[in-house]
C-alpha positions as CSV (number, residue, x, y, z in Angstrom):
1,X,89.0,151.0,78.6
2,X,91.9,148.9,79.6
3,X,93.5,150.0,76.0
4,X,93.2,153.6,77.2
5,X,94.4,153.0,80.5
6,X,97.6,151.2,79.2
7,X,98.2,153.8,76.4
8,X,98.2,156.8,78.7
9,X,100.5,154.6,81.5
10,X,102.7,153.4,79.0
11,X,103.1,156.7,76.7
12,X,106.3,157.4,75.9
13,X,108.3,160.2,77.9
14,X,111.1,162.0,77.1
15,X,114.5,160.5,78.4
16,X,116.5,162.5,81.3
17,X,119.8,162.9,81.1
18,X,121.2,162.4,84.6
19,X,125.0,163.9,85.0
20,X,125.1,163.7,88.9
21,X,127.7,161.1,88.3
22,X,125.3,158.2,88.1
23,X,125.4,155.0,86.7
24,X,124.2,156.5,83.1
25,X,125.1,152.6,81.3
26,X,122.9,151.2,84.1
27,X,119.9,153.7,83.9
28,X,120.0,153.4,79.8
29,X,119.8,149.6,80.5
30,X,116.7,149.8,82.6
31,X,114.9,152.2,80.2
32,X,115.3,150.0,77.6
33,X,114.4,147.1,79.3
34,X,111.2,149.2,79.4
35,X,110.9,150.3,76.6
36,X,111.1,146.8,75.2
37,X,108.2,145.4,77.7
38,X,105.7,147.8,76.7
39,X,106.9,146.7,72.9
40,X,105.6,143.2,74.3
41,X,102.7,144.6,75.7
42,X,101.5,146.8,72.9
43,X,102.2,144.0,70.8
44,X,100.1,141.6,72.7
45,X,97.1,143.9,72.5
46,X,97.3,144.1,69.1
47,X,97.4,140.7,68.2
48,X,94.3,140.1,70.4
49,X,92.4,143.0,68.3
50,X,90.8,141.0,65.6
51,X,88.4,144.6,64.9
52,X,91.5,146.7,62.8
53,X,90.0,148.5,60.1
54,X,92.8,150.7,59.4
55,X,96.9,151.2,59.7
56,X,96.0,153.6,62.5
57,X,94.3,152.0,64.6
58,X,97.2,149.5,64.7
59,X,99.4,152.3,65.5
60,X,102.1,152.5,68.7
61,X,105.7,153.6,69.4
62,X,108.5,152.2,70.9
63,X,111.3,152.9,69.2
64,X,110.1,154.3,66.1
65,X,109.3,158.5,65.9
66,X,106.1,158.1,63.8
67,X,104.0,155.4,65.4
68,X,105.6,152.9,63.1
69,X,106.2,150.2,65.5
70,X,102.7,149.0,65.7
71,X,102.1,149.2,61.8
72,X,105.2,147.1,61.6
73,X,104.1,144.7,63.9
74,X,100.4,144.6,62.6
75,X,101.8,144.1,58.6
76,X,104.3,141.2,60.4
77,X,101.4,139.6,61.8
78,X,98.9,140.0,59.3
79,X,101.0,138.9,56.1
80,X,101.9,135.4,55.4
81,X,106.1,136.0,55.6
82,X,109.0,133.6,55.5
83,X,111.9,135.6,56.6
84,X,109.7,137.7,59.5
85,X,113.6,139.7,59.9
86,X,113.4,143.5,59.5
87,X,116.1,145.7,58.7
88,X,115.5,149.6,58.9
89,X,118.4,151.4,57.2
């Protein structure tokens, strides 16, 4: 339940562009400051989920389009890697 609850707080939205002469730099900041604690979060539920049976269930976003943060994160976790550095071209 707490998985749901989290998932349909933290969803992603869609990012407004403000042009009333605001601060934009400052409000980017913040939402990515956000954006990278529900990163944290998600990622701490899924390492306490011991029950994945499949690359979906493992799935969230952050700053990927197609949910591939959380397979990324899950594959990271799960495989024994040296070098855990990532580099999406």
């Amino acid at each position: 339940m707490l998985k749901k609850l989290l998932k349909k707080i933290l969803k992603p939205k869609q990012v407004i562009r403000v042009n009333d002469g605001s601060n934009n730099q400052e409000i980017h900041k913040l939402l990515m400051d956000v954006k990278l604690q529900n990163g944290r979060i998600w990622s701490q539920l899924l390492l306490q989920n011991k029950n994945i049976k499949s690359l979906h269930a493992a799935e969230f976003i952050v700053f990927s389009q197609l949910w591939d943060d959380g397979i990324l994160q899950y594959l990271i976790n799960s495989l024994e890697i040296d070098n855990k550095t990532f580099v999406e071209f």
